[in-house]
TITORZA-740510 format. One record per residue (C-alpha): residue number from 1; z, y, x; chain. Coordinates in steps of 0.2 Angstrom, whole numbers. Each point is the difference from the previous one (the first is absolute). Last residue first. Example, Ala and Ser with C-alpha at 12.3 -4.5 7.8 and 13.67 -1.06 7.14 Angstrom:
2
NODE   pos      c3      c2      c1   unit
NODE     2      36      -5      68      A
NODE     1       3     -17      -6      A
# end
This chain:
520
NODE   pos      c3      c2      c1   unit
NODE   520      75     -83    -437      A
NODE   519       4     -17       9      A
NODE   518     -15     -12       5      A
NODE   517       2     -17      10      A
NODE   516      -8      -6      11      A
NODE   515      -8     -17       0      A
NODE   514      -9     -13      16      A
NODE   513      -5     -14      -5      A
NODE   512     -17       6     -10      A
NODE   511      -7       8      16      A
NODE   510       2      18       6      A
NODE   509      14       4     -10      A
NODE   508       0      -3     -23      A
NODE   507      12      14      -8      A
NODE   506      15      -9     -10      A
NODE   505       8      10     -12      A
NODE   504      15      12      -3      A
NODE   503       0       8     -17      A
NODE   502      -9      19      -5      A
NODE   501       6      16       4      A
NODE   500     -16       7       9      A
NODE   499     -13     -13       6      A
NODE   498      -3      -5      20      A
NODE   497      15       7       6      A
NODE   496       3     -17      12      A
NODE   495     -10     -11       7      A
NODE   494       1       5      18      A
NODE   493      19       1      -3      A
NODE   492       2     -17      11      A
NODE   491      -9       5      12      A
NODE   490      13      11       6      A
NODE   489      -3      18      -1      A
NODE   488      -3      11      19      A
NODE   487      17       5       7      A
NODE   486       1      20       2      A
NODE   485       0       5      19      A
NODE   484     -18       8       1      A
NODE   483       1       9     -19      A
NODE   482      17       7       3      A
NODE   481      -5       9      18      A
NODE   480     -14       6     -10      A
NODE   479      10       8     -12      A
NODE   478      12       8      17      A
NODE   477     -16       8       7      A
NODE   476      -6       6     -20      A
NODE   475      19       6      -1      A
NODE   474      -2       9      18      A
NODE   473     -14       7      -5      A
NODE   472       2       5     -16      A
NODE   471      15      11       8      A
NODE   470      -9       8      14      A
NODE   469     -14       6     -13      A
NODE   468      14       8     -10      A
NODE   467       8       8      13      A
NODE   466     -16       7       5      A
NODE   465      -4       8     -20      A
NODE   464      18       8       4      A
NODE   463      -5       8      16      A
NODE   462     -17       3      -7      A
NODE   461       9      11     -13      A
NODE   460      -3      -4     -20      A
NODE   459      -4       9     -15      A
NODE   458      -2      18      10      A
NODE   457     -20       2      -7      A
NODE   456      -9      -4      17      A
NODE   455      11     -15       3      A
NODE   454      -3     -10     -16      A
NODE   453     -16       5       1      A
NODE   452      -5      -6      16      A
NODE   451      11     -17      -3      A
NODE   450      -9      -3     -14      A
NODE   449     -16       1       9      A
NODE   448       3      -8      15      A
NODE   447       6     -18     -10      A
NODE   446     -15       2     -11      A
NODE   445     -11       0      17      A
NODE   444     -15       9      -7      A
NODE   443      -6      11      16      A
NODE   442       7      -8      14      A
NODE   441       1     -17      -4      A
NODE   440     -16       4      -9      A
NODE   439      -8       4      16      A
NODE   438       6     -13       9      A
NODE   437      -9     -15      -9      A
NODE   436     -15       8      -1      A
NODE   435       0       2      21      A
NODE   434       4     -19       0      A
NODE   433     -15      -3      -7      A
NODE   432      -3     -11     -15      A
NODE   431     -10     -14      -3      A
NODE   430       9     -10      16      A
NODE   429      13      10       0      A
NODE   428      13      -7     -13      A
NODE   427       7     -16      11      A
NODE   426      -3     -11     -14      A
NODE   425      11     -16       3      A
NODE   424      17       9      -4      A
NODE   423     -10       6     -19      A
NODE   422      -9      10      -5      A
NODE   421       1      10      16      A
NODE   420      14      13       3      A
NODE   419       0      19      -4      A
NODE   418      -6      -2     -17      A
NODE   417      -7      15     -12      A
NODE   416       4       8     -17      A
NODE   415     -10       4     -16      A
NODE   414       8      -2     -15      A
NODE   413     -10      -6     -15      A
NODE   412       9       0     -16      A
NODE   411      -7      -9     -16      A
NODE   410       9       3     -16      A
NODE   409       5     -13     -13      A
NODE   408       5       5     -19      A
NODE   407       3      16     -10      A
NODE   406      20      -7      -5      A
NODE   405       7      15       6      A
NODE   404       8     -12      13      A
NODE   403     -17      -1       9      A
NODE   402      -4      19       2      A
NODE   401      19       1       4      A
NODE   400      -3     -12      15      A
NODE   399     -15       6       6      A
NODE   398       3      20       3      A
NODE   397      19      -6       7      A
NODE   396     -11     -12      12      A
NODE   395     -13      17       5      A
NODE   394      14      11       1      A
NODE   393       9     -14      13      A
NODE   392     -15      -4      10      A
NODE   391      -5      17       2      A
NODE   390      19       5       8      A
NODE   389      -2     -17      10      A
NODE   388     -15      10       8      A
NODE   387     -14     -15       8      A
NODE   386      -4      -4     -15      A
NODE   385     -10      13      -6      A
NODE   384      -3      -4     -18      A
NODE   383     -16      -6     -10      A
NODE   382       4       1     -18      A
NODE   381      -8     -13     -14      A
NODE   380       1       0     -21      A
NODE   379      -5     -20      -7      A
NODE   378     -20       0      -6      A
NODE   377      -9      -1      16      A
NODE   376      16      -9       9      A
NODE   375     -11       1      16      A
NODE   374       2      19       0      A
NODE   373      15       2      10      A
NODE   372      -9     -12      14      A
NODE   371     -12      13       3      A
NODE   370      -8      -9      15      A
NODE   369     -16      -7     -11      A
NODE   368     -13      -9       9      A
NODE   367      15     -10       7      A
NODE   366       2     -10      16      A
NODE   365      -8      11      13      A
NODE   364       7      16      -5      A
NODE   363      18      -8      -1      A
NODE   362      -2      -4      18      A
NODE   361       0     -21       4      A
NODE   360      13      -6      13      A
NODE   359      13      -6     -13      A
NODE   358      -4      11     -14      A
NODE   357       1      16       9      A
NODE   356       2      18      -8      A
NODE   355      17      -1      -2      A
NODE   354      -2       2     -18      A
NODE   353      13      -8     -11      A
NODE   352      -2      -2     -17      A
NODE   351      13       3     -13      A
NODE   350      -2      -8     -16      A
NODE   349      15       9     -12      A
NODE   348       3     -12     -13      A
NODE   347       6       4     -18      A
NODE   346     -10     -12      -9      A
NODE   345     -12       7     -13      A
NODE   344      -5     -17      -7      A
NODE   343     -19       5       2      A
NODE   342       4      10      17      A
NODE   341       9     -13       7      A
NODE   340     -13     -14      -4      A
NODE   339     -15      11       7      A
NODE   338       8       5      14      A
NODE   337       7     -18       4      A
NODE   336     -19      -7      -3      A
NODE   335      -4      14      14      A
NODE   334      13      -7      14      A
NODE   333      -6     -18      -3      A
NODE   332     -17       6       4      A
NODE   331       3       5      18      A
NODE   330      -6      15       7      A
NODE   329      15       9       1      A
NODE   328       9     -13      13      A
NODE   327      -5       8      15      A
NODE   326       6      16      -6      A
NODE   325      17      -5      -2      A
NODE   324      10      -7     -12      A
NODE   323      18       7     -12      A
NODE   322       4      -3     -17      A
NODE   321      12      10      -5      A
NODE   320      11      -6     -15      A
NODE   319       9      10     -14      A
NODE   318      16       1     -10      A
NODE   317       3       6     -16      A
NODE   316       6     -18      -7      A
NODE   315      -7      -5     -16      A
NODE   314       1     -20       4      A
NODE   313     -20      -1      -2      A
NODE   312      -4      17      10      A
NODE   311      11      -6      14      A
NODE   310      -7     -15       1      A
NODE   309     -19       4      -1      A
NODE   308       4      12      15      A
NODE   307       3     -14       9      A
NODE   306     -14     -11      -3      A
NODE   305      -9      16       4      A
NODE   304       9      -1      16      A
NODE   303      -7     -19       0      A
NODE   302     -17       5       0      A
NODE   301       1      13      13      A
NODE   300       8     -13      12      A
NODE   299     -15     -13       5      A
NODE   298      -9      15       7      A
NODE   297       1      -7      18      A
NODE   296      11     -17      -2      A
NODE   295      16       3      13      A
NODE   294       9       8     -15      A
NODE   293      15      12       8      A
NODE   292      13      -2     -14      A
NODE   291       5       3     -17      A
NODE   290      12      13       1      A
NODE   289      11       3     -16      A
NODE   288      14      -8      10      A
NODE   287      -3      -8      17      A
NODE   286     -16      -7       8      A
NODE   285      -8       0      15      A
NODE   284     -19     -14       3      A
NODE   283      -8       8      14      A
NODE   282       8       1      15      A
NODE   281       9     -15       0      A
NODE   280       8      -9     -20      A
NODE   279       8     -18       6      A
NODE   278      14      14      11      A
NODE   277      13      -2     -14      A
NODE   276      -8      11     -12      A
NODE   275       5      15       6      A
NODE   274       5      -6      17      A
NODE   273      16      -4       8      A
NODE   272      -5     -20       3      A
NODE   271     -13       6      12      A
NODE   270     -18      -2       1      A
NODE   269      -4      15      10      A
NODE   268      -7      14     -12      A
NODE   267      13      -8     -13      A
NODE   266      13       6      12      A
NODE   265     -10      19       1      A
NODE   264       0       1     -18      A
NODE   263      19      -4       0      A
NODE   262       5      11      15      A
NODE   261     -10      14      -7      A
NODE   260      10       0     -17      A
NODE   259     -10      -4     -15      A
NODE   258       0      14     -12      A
NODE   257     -17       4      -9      A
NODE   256      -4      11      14      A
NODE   255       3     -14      13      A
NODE   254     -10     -11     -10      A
NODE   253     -13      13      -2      A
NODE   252      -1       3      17      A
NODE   251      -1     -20       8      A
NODE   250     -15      -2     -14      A
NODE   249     -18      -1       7      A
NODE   248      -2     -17     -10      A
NODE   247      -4       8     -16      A
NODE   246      11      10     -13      A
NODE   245       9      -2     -14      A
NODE   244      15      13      -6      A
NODE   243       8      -1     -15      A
NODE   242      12      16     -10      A
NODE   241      19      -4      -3      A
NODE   240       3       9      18      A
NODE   239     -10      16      -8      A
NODE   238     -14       6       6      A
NODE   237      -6      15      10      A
NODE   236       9       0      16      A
NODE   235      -6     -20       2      A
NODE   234     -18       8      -1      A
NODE   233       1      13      13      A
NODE   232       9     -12      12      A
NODE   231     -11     -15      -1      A
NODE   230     -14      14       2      A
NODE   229       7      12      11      A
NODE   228       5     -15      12      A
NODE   227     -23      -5       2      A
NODE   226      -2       3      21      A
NODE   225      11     -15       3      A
NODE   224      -1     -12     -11      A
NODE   223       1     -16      10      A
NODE   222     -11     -17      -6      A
NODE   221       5     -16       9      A
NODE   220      -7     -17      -3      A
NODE   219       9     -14       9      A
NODE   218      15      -1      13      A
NODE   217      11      15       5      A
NODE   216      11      -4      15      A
NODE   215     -15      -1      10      A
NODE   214       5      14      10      A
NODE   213     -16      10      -7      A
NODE   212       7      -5     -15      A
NODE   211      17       8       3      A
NODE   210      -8      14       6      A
NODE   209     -12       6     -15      A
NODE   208      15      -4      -9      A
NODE   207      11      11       9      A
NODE   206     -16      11      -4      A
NODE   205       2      -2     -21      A
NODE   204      18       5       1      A
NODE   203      -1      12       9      A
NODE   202     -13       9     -12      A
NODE   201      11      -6     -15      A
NODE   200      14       9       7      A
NODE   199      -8      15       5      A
NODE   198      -7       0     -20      A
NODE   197      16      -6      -7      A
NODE   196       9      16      12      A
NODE   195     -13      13      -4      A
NODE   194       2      -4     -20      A
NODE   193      16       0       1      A
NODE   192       5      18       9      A
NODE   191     -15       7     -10      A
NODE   190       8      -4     -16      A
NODE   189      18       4       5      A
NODE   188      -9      19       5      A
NODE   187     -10       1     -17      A
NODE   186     -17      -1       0      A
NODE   185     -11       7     -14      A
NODE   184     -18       0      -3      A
NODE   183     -14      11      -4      A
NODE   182     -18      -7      -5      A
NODE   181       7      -7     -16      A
NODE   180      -8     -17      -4      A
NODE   179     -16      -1     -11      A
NODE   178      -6       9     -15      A
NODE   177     -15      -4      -9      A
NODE   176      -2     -19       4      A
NODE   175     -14     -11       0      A
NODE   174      -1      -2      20      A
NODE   173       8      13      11      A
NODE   172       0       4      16      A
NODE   171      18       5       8      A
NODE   170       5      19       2      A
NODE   169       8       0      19      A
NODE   168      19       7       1      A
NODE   167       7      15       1      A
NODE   166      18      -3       3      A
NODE   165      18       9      -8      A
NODE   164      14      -1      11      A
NODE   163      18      -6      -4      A
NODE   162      18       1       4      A
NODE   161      -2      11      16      A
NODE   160       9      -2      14      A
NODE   159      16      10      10      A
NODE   158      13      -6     -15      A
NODE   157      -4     -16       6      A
NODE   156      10       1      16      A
NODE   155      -6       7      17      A
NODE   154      11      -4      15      A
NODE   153     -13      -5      14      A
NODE   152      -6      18      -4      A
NODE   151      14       7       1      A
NODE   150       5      -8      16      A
NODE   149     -18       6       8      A
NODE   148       6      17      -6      A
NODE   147      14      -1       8      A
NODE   146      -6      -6      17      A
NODE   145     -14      14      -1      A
NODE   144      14      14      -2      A
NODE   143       9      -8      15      A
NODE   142     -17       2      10      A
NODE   141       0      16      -5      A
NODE   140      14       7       3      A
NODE   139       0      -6      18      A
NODE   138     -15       8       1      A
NODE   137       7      16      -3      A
NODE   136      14      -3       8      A
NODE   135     -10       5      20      A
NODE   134     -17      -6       3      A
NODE   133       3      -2      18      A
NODE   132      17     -13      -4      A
NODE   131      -9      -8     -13      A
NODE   130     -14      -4      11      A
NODE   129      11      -4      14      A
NODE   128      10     -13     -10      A
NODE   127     -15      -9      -6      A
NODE   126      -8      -1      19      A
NODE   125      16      -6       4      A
NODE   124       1     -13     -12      A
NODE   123     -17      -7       4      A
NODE   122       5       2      19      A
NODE   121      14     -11      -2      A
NODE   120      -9     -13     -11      A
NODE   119     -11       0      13      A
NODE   118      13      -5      15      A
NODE   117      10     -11      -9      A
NODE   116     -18     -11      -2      A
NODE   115      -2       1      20      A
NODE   114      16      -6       1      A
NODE   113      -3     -14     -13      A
NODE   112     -16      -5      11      A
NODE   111       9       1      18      A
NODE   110      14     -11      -7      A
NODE   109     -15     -13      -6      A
NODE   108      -8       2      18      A
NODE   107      16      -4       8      A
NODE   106       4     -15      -8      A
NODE   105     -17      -5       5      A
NODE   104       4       3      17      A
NODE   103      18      -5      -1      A
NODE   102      -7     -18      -3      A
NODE   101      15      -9       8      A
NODE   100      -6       6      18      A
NODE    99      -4     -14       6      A
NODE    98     -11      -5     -17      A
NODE    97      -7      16       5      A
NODE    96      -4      -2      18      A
NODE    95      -5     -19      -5      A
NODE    94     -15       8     -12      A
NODE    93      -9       9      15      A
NODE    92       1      18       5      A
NODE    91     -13      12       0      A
NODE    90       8       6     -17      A
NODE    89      15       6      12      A
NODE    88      -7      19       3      A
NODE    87      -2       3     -18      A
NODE    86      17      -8      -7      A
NODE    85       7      11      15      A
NODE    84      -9      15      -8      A
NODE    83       4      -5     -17      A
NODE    82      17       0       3      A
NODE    81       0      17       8      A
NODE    80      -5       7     -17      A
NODE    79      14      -8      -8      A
NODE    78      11      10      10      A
NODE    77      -8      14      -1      A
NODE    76       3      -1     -20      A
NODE    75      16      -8       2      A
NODE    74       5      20      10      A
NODE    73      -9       5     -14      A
NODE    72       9      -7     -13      A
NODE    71      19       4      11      A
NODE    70      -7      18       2      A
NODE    69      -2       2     -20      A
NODE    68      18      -9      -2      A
NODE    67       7      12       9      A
NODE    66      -7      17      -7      A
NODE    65     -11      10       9      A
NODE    64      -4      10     -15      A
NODE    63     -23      -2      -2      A
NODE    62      -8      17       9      A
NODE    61      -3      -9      15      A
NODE    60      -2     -16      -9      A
NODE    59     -15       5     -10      A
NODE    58      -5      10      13      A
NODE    57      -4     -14      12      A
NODE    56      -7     -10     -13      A
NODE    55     -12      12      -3      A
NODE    54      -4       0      18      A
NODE    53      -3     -18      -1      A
NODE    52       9     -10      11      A
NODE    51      -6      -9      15      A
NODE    50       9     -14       6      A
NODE    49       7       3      19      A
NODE    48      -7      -8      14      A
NODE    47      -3     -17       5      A
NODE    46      20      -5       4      A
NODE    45       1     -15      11      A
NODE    44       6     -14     -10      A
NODE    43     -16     -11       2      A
NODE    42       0       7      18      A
NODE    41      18      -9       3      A
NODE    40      -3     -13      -7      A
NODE    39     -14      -3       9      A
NODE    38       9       1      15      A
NODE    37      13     -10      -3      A
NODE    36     -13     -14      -1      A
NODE    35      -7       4      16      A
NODE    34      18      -3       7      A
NODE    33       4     -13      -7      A
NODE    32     -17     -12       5      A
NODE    31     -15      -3      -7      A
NODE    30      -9      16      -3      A
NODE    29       0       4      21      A
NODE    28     -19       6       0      A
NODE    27      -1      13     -12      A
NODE    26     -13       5     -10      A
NODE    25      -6      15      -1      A
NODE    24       8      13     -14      A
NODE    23      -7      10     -15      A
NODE    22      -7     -15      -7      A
NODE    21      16     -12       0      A
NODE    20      -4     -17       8      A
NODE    19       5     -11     -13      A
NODE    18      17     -11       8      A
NODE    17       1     -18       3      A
NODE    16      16      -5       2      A
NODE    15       9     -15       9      A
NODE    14     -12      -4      13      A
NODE    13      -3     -20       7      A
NODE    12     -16      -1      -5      A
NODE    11      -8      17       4      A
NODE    10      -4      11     -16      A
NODE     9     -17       3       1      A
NODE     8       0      21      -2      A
NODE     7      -8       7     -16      A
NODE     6      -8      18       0      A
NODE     5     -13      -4      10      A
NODE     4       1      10      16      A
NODE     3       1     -16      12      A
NODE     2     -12     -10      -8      A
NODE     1       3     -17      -6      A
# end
């Protein structure tokens, strides 16, 4: 090896083998006691003092001498000096330091948290100074700020407003002289709700989105996201005694009709816990006066006029909505409904949803006709934005009373949008652009635009709306939590809730020796 490489070949025989330092030649006598010492020595030679920043300079000049500032700066060089010998001994091999009980390293972490002291006390310095120099003014003023940052943090209810009053977009109408009001009214508790079961639903809906991706959710999956004001909307406007079917895109009107998330998210994984005992999934929720998640496209419109029929026959005033989407307008099932509803005048509300995809297909490349309010002919239609819950509501209030006056069905188109795919296996880009996608996230989002006006008109703070979101979040984290630790049913129950309050029987397995047995 060459004589001025920086490596030396260590002899056989020696006891260290030092770097050559660049600022040095190497020295012959390396091996013994003395060269050693020497080193040492020149590793803990001083190399000068630190430079310090003239700001710095004045900083402390001007700064009261007081002892515990000279003892910081006294670690300060200390520190300092550290590094300098950590420096000079990094041409030293791994045994020095194991020699040394690993005082280098030691030293490096010393020399880091002395460094640290060391800008904290200029930050506070500088502070100080500037206060100093601008004299009690400032002083003044930053206390005036701290204050008003307490009143602030301190605002009570008395400080908003108890209702606003909206414009709101006139819907299209369809055989009808009058439609919904164009104004609406939102109080400060309704806002508060409607914000937190749309967040809630829209957290709901991408824990999903997760959970599947984590292969914790099995089978079809189809998440609302994008379409809250329209579940929300509508639930607002009926009463709890009123029915609810919809199709297979169902997690928000579940949640809406009062399903906790833990339950809808336990029946989204198979568990015990879930809304119908986990035998139901994504598509098929159920609980009082809601009538499921249908996984058969369209199959559901006839069975809400079903519905209605009942609550005409047994004289109750109470009425259905019947809910599809756009990909299911087409089918002729849905128009022998119309005609049937609208000869028996059945108070049902058809609602079709308009995302403007039927699977992967556009709406103006399946239908010759997109005015899906008009495809009633001879039943009253209303197209609604339905991306504004407010919209949503007037439209559903408009609808219900038109149905309870006894007048018959009406037809309400509300036009809305998806975020996801249809469904988990549709990754939602491939007939759409992302670019779409993100402009009406950023332009219809019904989340964003409640949340606008509740803030621009003193409903609501964005601290408060915050707390909420913080809040749905850790109660959709600790759901989810519940829906992956729940047991799954025992086979033994796979027979079971078959029929409604009828006597145990026997329900025939996978071949005719094996039974189950069936309990309402």
């Amino acid at each position: 090896m060459r004589s001025g490489h920086y490596y030396r070949r260590r002899p056989p025989c020696a006891s260290l083998w030092p770097l050559r330092h660049p600022n040095r030649p190497p020295s012959p006598a390396v091996n013994g006691p003395s060269g050693r010492a020497r080193m040492r020595a020149a590793a803990e030679r001083p190399q000068g003092k630190a430079p310090v920043g003239p700001l710095l300079k004045s900083e402390l000049g001007r700064a009261l001498s007081t002892p515990s500032l000279r003892g910081e700066l006294r670690l300060a060089k200390e520190a300092r000096r550290r590094r300098r010998r950590s420096r000079a001994r990094r041409g030293w091999v791994g045994w020095r330091l194991k020699e040394t009980g690993g005082r280098g390293s030691a030293g490096g972490a010393a020399a880091a948290a002395a460094a640290a002291a060391l800008r904290s006390m200029r930050k506070m310095l500088l502070a100080a100074l500037s206060r100093v120099l601008q004299g009690p003014a400032a002083t003044a003023a930053a206390a005036g700020r701290t204050a008003s940052r307490v009143m602030v943090a301190s605002r009570n209810y008395a400080d908003f407003a108890n209702e606003a009053t909206f414009e709101i977009k006139k819907c299209d109408l369809h055989r009808l002289e009058e439609g919904p009001s164009t104004t609406a009214v939102l109080t400060r508790e309704e806002g508060l709700h409607y914000y937190k079961t749309m967040q809630t639903i829209r957290r709901m809906e991408l824990k999903s989105d997760q959970l599947y991706k984590q292969k914790i959710i099995r089978g079809f999956c189809h998440l609302y996201d994008g379409q809250e004001a329209c579940c929300v909307g509508l639930e607002v406007a009926i009463k709890p005694t009123d029915h609810v079917i919809t199709a297979y895109r169902a997690h928000g009107f579940t949640y809406a009709r009062g399903v906790p998330v833990r339950t809808i998210l336990a029946e989204l994984t198979g568990r015990k816990g879930g809304c119908v005992k986990g035998k139901g999934g994504s598509m098929h929720m159920y609980t009082k006066n809601f009538y499921g998640g249908n996984g058969i496209v369209g199959a559901q419109v006839p069975l809400g006029a079903g519905i209605a029929l009942a609550c005409k026959y047994f004289g109750k005033n109470e009425i259905c909505l019947t809910l599809y989407g756009d990909g299911a307008a087409n089918q002729g099932q849905i128009f022998e409904t119309y005609n049937m509803a609208a000869l028996w005048k059945l108070p049902c509300v058809f609602i079709c949803e308009n995302n403007r995809y039927g699977m992967g297909t556009s709406v103006e490349r399946a239908a010759a006709s997109t005015d899906y309010y008009k495809r009633g002919d001879f039943i009253p239609g209303l197209r609604v934005d339905g991306m504004d819950v407010l919209s949503v509501r007037e439209a559903a209030k408009f609808a219900t009373e038109y149905c309870r006056a006894g007048k018959g069905p009406i037809l309400m188109e509300l036009q809305t949008y998806r975020y996801h795919g249809h469904s988990m296996s549709d990754p939602g880009i491939s007939y759409r652009t992302r670019e779409e996608i993100q402009e009406v996230r950023s332009k219809s989002d019904p989340i964003t635009l409640l949340k606008d006006r509740m803030i621009n008109n003193n409903l609501a703070s964005i601290e408060e709306l915050k707390e909420i979101d913080v809040a749905v979040r850790k109660e959709i984290e600790e759901a989810a939590q519940f829906a992956t630790t729940d047991p799954e049913p025992p086979l033994e129950e796979l027979g079971h809730h078959i029929y409604f309050n009828e006597p145990p029987f026997e329900v025939r397995g996978p071949n005719q020796w094996i039974k189950y047995k069936s309990v309402s």
